[in-house]
C-alpha positions as CSV (number, residue, x, y, z in Angstrom):
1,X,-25.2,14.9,-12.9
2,X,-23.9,17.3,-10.2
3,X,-21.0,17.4,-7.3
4,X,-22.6,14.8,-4.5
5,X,-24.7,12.8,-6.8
6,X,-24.8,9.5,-6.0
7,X,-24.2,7.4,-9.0
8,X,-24.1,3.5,-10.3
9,X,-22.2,1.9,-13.2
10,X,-21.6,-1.9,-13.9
11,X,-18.4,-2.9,-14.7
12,X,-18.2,-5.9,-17.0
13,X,-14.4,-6.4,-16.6
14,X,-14.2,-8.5,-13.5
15,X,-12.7,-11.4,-14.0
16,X,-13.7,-14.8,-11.3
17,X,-10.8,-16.3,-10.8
18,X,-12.5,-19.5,-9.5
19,X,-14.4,-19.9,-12.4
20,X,-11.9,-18.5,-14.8
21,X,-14.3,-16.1,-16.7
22,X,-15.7,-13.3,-16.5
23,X,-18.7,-12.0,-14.5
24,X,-21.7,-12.5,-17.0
25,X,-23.6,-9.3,-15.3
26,X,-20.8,-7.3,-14.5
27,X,-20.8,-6.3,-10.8
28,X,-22.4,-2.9,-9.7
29,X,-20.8,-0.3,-8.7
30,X,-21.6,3.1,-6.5
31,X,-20.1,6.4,-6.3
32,X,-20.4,10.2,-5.3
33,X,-19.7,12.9,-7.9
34,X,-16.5,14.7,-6.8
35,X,-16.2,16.7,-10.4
36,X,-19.3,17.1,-12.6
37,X,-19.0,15.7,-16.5
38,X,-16.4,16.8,-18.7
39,X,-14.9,15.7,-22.3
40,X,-17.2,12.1,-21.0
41,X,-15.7,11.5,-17.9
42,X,-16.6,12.0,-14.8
43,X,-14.7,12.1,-11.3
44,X,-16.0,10.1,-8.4
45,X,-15.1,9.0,-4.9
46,X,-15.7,5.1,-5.3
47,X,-14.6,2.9,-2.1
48,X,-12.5,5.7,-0.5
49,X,-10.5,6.8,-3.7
50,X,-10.7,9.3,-6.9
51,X,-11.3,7.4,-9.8
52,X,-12.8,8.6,-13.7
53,X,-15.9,6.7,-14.9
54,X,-17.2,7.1,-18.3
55,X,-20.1,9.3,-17.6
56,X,-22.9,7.8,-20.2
57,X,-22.3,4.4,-18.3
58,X,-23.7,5.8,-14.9
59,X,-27.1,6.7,-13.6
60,X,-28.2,9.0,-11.1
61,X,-29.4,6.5,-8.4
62,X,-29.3,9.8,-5.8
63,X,-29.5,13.5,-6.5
64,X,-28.2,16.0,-3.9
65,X,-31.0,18.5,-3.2
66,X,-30.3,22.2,-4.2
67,X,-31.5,23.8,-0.9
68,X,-31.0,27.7,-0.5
């Protein structure tokens, strides 16, 4: 996992408030790497902000190419 990766994680803590439960499959989220990996977290620009993700919860769904 590099800077500019393009990563996924599912997070299983949102909560429907119709229903009153929470999402069974969690809801997907996407994210480029701002900071690679460090002590298991990871920065990432996720819908305009910084936030930390736990980094074994993502997968690589887009690798920046290393072009010289």
């Amino acid at each position: 996992m590099k800077v500019g990766d393009l990563i996924k994680r599912t997070d299983y803590t949102v909560f429907d408030e119709k229903t009153g439960k929470y999402i069974e499959d969690g809801v997907s989220q996407l994210g480029f790497v701002l900071k690679p990996p460090r002590n298991a977290k990871v920065l990432v620009l996720h819908n305009g902000e910084q936030v930390e993700w736990t980094a074994w919860q993502c997968e690589i769904v887009g690798e920046v190419s290393e072009s010289r």
